[in-house]
Chimera marker file (.cmm) of the C-alpha trace (Angstrom):
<marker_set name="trace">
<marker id="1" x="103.670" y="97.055" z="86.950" r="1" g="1" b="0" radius="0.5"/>
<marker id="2" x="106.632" y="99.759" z="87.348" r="1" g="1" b="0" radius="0.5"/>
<marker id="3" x="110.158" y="99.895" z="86.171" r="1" g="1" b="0" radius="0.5"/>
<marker id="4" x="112.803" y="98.466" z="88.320" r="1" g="1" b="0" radius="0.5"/>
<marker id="5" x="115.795" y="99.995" z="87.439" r="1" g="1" b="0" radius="0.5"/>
<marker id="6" x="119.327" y="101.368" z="89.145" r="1" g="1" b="0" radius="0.5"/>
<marker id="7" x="119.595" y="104.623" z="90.262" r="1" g="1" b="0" radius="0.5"/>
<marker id="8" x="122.810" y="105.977" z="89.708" r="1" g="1" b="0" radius="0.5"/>
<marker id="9" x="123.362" y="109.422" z="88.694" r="1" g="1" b="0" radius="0.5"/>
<marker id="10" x="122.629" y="112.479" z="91.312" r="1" g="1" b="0" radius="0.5"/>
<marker id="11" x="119.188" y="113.377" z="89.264" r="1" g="1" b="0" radius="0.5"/>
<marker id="12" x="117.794" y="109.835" z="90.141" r="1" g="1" b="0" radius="0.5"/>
<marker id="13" x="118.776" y="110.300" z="93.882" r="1" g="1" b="0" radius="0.5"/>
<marker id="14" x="117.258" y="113.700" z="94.037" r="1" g="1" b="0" radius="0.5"/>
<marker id="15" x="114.037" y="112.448" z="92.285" r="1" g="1" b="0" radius="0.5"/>
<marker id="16" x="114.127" y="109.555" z="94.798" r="1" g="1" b="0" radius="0.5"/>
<marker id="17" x="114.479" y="111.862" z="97.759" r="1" g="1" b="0" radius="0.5"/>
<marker id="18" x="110.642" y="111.809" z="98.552" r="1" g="1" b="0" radius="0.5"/>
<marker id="19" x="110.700" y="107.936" z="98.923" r="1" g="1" b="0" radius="0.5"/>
<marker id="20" x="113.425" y="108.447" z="101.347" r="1" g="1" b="0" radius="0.5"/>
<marker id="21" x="111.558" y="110.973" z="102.911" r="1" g="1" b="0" radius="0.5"/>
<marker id="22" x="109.055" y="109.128" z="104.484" r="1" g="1" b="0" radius="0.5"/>
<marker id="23" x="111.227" y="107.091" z="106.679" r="1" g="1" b="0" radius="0.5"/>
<marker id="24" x="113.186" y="109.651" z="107.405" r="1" g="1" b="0" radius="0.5"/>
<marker id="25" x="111.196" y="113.533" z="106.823" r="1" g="1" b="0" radius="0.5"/>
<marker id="26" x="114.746" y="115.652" z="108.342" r="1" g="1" b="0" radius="0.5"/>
<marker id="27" x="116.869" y="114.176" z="105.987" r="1" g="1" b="0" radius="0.5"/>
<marker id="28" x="117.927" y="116.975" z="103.522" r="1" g="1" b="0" radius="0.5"/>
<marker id="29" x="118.280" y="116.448" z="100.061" r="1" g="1" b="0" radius="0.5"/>
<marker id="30" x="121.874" y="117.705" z="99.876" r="1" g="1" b="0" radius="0.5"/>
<marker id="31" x="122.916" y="115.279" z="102.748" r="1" g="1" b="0" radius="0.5"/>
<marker id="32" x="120.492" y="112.420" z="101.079" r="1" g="1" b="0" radius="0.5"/>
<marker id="33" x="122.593" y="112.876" z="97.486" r="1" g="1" b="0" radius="0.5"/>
<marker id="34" x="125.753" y="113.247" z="99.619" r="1" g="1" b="0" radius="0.5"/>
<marker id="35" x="125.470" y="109.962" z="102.271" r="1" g="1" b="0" radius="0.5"/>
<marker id="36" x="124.205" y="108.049" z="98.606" r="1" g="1" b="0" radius="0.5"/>
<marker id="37" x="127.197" y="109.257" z="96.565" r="1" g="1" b="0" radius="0.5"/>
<marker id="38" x="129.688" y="108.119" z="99.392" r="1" g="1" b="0" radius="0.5"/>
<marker id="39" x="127.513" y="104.718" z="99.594" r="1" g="1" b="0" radius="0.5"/>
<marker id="40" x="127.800" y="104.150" z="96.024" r="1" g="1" b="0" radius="0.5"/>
<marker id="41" x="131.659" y="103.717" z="96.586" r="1" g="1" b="0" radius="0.5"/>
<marker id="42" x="131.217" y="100.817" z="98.834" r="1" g="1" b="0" radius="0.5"/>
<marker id="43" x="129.803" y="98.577" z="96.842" r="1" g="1" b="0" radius="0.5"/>
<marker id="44" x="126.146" y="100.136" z="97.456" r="1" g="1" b="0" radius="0.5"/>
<marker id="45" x="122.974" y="100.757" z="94.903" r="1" g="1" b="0" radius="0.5"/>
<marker id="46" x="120.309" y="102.603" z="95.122" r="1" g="1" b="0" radius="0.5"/>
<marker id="47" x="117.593" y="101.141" z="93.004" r="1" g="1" b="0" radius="0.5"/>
<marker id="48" x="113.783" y="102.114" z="92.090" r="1" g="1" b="0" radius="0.5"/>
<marker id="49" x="110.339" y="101.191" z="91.037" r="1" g="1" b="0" radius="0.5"/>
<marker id="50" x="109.241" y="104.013" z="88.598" r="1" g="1" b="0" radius="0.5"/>
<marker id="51" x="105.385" y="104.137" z="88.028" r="1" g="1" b="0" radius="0.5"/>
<marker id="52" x="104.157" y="106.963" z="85.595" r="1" g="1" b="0" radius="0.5"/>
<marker id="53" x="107.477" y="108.844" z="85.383" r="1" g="1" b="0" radius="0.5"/>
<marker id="54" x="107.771" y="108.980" z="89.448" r="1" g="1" b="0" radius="0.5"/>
<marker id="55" x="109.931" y="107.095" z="91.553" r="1" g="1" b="0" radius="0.5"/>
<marker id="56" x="107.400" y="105.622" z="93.789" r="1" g="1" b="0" radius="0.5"/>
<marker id="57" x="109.680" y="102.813" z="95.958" r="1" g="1" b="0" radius="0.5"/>
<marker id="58" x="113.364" y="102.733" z="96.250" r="1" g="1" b="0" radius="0.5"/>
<marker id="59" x="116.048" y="100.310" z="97.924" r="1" g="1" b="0" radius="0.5"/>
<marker id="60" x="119.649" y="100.628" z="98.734" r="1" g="1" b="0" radius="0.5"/>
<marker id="61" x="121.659" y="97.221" z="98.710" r="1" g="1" b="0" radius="0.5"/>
<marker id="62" x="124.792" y="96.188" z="99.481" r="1" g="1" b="0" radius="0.5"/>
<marker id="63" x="126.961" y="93.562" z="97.758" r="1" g="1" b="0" radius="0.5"/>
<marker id="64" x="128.821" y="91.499" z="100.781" r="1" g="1" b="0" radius="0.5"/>
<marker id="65" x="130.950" y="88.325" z="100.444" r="1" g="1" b="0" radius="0.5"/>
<marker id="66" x="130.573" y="86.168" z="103.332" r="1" g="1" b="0" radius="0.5"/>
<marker id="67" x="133.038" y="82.679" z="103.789" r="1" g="1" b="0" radius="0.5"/>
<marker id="68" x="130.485" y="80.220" z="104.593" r="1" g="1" b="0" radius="0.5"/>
<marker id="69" x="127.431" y="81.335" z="102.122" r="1" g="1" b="0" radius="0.5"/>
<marker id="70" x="129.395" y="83.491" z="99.348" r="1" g="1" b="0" radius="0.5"/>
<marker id="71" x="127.666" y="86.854" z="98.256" r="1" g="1" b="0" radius="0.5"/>
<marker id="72" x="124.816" y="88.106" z="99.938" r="1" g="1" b="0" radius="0.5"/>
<marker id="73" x="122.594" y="91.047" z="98.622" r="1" g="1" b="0" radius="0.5"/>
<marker id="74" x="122.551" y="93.004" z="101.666" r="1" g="1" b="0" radius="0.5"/>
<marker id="75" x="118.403" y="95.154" z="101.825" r="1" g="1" b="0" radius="0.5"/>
<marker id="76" x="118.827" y="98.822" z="103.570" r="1" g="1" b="0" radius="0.5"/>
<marker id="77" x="116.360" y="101.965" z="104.064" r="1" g="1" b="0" radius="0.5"/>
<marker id="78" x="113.426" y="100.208" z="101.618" r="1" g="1" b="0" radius="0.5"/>
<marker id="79" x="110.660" y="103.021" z="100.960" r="1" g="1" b="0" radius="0.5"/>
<marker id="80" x="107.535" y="103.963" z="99.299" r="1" g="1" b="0" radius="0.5"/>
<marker id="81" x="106.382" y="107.491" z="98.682" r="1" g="1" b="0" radius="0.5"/>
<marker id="82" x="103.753" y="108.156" z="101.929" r="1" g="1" b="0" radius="0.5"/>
<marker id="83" x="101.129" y="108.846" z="98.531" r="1" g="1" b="0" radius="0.5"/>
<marker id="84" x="101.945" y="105.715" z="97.037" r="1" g="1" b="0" radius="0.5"/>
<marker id="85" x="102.153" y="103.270" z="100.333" r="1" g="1" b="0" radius="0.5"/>
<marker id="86" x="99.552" y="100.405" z="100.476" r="1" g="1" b="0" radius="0.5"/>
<marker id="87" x="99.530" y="99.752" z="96.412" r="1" g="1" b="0" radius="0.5"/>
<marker id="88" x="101.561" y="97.255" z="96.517" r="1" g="1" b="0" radius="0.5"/>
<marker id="89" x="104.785" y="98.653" z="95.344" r="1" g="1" b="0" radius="0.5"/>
<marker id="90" x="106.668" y="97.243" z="98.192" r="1" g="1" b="0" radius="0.5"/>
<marker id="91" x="105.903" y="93.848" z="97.423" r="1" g="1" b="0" radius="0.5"/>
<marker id="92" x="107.296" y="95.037" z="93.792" r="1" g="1" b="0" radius="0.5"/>
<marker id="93" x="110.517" y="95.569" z="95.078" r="1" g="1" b="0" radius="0.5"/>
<marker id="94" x="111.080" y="92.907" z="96.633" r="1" g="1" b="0" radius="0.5"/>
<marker id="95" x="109.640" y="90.676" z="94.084" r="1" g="1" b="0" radius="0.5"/>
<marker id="96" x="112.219" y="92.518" z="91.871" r="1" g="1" b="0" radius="0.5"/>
<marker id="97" x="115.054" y="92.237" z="94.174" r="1" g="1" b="0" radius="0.5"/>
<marker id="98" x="114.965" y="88.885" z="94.790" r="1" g="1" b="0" radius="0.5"/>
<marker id="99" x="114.723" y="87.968" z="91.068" r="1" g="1" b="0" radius="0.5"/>
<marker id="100" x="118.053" y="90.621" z="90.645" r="1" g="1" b="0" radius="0.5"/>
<marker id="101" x="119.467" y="88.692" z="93.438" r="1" g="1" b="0" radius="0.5"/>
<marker id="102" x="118.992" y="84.935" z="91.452" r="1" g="1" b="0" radius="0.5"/>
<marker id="103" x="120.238" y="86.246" z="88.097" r="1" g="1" b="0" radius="0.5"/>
<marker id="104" x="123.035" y="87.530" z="89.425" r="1" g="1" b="0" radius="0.5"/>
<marker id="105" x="124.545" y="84.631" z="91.889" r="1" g="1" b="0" radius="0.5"/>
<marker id="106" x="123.979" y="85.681" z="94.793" r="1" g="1" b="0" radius="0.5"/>
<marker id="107" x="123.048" y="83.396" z="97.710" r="1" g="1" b="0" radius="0.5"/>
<marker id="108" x="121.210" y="85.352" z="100.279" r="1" g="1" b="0" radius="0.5"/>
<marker id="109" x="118.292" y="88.429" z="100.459" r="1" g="1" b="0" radius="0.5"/>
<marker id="110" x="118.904" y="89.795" z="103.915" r="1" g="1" b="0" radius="0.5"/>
<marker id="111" x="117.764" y="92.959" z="105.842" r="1" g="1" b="0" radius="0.5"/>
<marker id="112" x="117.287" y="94.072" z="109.339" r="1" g="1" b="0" radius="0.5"/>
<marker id="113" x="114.550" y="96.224" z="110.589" r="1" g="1" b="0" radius="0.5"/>
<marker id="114" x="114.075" y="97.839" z="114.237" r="1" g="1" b="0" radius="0.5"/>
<marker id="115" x="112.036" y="95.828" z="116.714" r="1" g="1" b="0" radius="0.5"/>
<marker id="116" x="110.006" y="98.664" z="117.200" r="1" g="1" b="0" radius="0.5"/>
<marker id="117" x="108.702" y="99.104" z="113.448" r="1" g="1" b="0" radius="0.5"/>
<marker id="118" x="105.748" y="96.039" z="114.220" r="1" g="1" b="0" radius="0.5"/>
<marker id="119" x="104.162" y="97.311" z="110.996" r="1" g="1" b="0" radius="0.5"/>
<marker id="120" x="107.355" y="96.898" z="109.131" r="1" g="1" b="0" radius="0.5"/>
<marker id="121" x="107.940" y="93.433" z="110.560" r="1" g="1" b="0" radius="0.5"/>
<marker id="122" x="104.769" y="92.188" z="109.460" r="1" g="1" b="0" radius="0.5"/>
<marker id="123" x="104.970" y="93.277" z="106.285" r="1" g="1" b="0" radius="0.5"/>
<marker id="124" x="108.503" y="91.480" z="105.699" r="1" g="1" b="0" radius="0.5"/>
<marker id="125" x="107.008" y="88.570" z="107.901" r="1" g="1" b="0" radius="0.5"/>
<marker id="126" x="104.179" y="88.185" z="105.470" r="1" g="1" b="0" radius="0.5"/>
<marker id="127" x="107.013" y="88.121" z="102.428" r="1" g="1" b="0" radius="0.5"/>
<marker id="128" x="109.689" y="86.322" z="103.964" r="1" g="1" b="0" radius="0.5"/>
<marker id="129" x="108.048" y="84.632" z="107.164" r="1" g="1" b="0" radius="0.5"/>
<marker id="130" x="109.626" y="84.226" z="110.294" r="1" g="1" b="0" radius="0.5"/>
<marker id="131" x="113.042" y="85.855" z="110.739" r="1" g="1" b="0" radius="0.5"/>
<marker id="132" x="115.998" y="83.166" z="110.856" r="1" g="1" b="0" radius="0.5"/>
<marker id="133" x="117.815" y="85.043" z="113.607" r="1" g="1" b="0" radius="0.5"/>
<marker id="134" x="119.082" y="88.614" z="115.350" r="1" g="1" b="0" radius="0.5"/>
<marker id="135" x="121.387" y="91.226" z="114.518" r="1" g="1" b="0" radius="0.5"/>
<marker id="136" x="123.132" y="93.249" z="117.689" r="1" g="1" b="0" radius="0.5"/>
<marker id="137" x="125.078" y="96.203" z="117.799" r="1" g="1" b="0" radius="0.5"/>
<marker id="138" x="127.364" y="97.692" z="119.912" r="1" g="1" b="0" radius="0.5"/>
<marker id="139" x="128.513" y="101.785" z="119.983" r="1" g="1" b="0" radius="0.5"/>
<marker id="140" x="125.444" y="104.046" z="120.490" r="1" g="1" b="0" radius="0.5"/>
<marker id="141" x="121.485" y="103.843" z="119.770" r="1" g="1" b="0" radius="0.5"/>
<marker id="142" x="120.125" y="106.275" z="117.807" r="1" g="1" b="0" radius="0.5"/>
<link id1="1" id2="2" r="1" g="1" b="0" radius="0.2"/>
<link id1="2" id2="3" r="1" g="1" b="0" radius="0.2"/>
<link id1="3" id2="4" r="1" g="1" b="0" radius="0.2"/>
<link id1="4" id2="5" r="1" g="1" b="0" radius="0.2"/>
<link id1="5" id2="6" r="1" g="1" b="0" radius="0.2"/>
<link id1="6" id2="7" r="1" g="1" b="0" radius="0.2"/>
<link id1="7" id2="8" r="1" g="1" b="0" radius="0.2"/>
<link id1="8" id2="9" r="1" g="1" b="0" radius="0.2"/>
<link id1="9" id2="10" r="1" g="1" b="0" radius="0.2"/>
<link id1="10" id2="11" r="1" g="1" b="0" radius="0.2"/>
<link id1="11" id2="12" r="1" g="1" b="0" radius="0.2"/>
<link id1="12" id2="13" r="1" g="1" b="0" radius="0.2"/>
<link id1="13" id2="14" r="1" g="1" b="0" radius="0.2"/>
<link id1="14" id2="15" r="1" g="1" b="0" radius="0.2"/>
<link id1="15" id2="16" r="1" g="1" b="0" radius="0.2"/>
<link id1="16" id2="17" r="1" g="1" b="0" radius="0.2"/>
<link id1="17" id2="18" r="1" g="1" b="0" radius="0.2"/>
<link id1="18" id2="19" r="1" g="1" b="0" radius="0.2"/>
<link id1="19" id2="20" r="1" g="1" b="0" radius="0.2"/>
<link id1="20" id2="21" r="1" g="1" b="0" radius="0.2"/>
<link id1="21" id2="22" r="1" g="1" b="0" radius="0.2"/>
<link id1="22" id2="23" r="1" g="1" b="0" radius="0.2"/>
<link id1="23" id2="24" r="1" g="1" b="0" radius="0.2"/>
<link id1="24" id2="25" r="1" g="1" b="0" radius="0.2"/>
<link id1="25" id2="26" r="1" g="1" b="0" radius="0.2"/>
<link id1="26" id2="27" r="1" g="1" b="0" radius="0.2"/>
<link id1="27" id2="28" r="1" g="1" b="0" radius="0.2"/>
<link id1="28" id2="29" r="1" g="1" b="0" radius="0.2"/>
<link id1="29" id2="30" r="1" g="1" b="0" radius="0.2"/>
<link id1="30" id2="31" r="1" g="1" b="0" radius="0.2"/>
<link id1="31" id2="32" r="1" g="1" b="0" radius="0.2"/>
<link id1="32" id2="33" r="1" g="1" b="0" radius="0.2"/>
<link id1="33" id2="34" r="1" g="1" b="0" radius="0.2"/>
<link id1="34" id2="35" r="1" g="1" b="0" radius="0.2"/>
<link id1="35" id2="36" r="1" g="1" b="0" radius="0.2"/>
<link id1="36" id2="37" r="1" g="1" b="0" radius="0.2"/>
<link id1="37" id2="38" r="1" g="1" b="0" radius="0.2"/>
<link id1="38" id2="39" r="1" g="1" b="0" radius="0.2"/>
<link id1="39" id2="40" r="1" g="1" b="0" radius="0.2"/>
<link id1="40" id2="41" r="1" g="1" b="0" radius="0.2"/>
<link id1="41" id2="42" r="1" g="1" b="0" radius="0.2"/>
<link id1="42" id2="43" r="1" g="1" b="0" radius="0.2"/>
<link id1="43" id2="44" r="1" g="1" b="0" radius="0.2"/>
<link id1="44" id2="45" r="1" g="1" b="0" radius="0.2"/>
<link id1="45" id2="46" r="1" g="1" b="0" radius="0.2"/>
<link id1="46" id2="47" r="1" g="1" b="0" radius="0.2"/>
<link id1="47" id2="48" r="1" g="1" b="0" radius="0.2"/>
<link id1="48" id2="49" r="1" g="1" b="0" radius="0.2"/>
<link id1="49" id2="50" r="1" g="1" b="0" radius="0.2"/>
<link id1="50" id2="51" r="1" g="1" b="0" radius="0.2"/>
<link id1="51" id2="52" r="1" g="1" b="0" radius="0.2"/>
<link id1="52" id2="53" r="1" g="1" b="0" radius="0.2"/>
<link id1="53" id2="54" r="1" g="1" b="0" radius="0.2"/>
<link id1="54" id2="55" r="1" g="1" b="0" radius="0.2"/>
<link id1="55" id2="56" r="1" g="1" b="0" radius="0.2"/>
<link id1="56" id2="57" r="1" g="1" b="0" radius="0.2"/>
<link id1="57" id2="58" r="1" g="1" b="0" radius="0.2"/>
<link id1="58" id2="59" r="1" g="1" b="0" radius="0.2"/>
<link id1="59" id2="60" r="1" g="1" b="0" radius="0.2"/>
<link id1="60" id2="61" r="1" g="1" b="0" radius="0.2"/>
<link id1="61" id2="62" r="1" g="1" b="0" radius="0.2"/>
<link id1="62" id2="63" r="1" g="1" b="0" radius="0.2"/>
<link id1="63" id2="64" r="1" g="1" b="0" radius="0.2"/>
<link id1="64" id2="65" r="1" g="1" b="0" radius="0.2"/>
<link id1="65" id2="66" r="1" g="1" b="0" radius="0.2"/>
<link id1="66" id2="67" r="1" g="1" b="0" radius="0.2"/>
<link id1="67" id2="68" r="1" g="1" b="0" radius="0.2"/>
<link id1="68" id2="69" r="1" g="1" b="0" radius="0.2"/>
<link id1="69" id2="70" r="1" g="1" b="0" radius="0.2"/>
<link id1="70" id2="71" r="1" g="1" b="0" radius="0.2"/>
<link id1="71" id2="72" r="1" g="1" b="0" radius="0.2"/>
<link id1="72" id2="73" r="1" g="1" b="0" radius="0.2"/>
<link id1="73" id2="74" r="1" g="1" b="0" radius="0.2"/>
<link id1="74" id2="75" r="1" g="1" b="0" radius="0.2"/>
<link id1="75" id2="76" r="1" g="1" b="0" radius="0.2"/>
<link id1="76" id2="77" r="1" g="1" b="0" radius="0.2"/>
<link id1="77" id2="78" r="1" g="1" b="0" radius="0.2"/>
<link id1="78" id2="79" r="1" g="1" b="0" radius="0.2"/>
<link id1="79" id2="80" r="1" g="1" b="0" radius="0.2"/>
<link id1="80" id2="81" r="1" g="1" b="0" radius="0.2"/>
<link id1="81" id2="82" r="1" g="1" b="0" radius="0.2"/>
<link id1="82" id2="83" r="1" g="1" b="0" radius="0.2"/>
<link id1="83" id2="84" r="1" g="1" b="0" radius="0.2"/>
<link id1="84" id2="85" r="1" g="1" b="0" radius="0.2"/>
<link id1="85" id2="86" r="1" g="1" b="0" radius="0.2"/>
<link id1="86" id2="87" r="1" g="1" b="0" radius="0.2"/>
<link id1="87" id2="88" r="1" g="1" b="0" radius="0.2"/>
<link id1="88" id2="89" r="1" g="1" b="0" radius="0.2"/>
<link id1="89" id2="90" r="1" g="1" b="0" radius="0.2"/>
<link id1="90" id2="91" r="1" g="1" b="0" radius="0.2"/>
<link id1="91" id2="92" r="1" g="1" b="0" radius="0.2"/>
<link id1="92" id2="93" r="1" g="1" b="0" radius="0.2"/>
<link id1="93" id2="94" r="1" g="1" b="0" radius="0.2"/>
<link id1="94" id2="95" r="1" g="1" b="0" radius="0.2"/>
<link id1="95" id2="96" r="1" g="1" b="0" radius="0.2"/>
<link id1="96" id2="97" r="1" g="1" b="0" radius="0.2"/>
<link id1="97" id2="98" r="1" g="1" b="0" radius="0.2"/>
<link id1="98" id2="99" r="1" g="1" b="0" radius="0.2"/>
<link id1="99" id2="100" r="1" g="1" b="0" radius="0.2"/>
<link id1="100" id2="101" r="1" g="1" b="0" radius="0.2"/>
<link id1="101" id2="102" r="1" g="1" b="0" radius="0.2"/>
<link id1="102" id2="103" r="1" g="1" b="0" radius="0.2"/>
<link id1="103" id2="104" r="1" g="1" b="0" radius="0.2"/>
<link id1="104" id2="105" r="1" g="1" b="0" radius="0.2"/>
<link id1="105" id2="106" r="1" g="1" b="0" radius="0.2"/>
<link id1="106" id2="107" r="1" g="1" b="0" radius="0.2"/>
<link id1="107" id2="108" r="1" g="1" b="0" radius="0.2"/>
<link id1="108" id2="109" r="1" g="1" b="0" radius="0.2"/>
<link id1="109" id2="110" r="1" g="1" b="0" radius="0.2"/>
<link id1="110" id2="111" r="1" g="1" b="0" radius="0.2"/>
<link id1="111" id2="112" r="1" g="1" b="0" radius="0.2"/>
<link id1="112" id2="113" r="1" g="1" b="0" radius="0.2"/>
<link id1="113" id2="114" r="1" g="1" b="0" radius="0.2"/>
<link id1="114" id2="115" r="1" g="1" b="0" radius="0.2"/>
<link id1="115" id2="116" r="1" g="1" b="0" radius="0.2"/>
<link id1="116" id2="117" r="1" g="1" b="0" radius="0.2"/>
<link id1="117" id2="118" r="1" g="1" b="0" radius="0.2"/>
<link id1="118" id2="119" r="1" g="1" b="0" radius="0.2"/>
<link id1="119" id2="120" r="1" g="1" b="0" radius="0.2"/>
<link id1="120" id2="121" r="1" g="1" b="0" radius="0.2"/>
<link id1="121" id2="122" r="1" g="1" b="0" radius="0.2"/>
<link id1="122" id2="123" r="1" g="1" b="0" radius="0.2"/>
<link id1="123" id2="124" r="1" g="1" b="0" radius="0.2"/>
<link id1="124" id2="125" r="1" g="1" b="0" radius="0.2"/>
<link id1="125" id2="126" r="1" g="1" b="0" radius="0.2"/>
<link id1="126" id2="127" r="1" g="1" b="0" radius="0.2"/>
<link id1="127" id2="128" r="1" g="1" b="0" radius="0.2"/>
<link id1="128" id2="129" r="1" g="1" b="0" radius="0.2"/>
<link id1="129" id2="130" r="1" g="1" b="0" radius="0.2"/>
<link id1="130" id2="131" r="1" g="1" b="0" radius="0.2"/>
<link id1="131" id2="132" r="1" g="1" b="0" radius="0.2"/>
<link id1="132" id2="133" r="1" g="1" b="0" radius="0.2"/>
<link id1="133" id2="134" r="1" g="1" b="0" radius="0.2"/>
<link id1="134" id2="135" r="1" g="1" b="0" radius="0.2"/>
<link id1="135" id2="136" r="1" g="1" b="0" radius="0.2"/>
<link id1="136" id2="137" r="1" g="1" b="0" radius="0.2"/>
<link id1="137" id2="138" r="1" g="1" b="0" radius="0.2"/>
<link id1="138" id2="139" r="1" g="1" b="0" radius="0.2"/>
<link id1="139" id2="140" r="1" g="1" b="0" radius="0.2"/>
<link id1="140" id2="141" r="1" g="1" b="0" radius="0.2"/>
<link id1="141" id2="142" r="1" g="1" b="0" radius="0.2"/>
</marker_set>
């Protein structure tokens, strides 16, 4: 079992940087530490699964308040280390998350995912089951 614990100092996000990397391989680490440190002002945490001294899974959550469920643990950019993936550390997470999410009130686990990531919906189909409904956008695709 690893460590699930906050990351919150510019050392964790740079040692959490090759999580992040394998959904997205461009990102820099400067602008990784930078879009983190701005998150972390909006009510945003960045937290990870630590196996053997390495940050092997992190996830970035943020705390909303809606009017008609109360607060809602909101589940962004969730990744594992492309050495680590298919150990179950994934699972972990959310495992850990949702426990984090009881203990601390609130009422709601949520997270979006692109339609096009089937692998990525059946692994949160297999956790969650079937999705409860859609999110749109509006602005630009990217």
């Amino acid at each position: 079992m690893a460590d699930f614990i906050p990351l919150t100092d510019e050392e964790a996000w740079r040692a959490a940087h090759p999580a992040m990397c394998s959904l997205y391989p461009d990102l820099s680490i400067d602008d990784w530490v930078k879009r983190v440190r701005e998150l972390s002002l909006q009510r945003y945490t960045l937290f990870g699964l630590i196996k053997d001294g390495i940050i092997v899974t992190i996830a970035g959550v943020q705390r909303l308040e809606l009017l008609t469920v109360g607060k809602v643990l909101w589940l962004f950019d969730m990744a594992t280390r492309i050495e680590c993936k298919g150990k179950g550390y994934g699972k972990e997470m959310l495992r850990h998350l949702e426990a984090y999410a009881q203990e601390n009130g609130y009422t709601r686990l949520l997270l979006h995912t692109s339609m096009k990531r089937q692998d990525t919906i059946s692994f949160y189909r297999g956790h969650f089951g079937e999705p409860f409904g859609y999110v749109f956008r509006s602005v630009t695709e990217t």
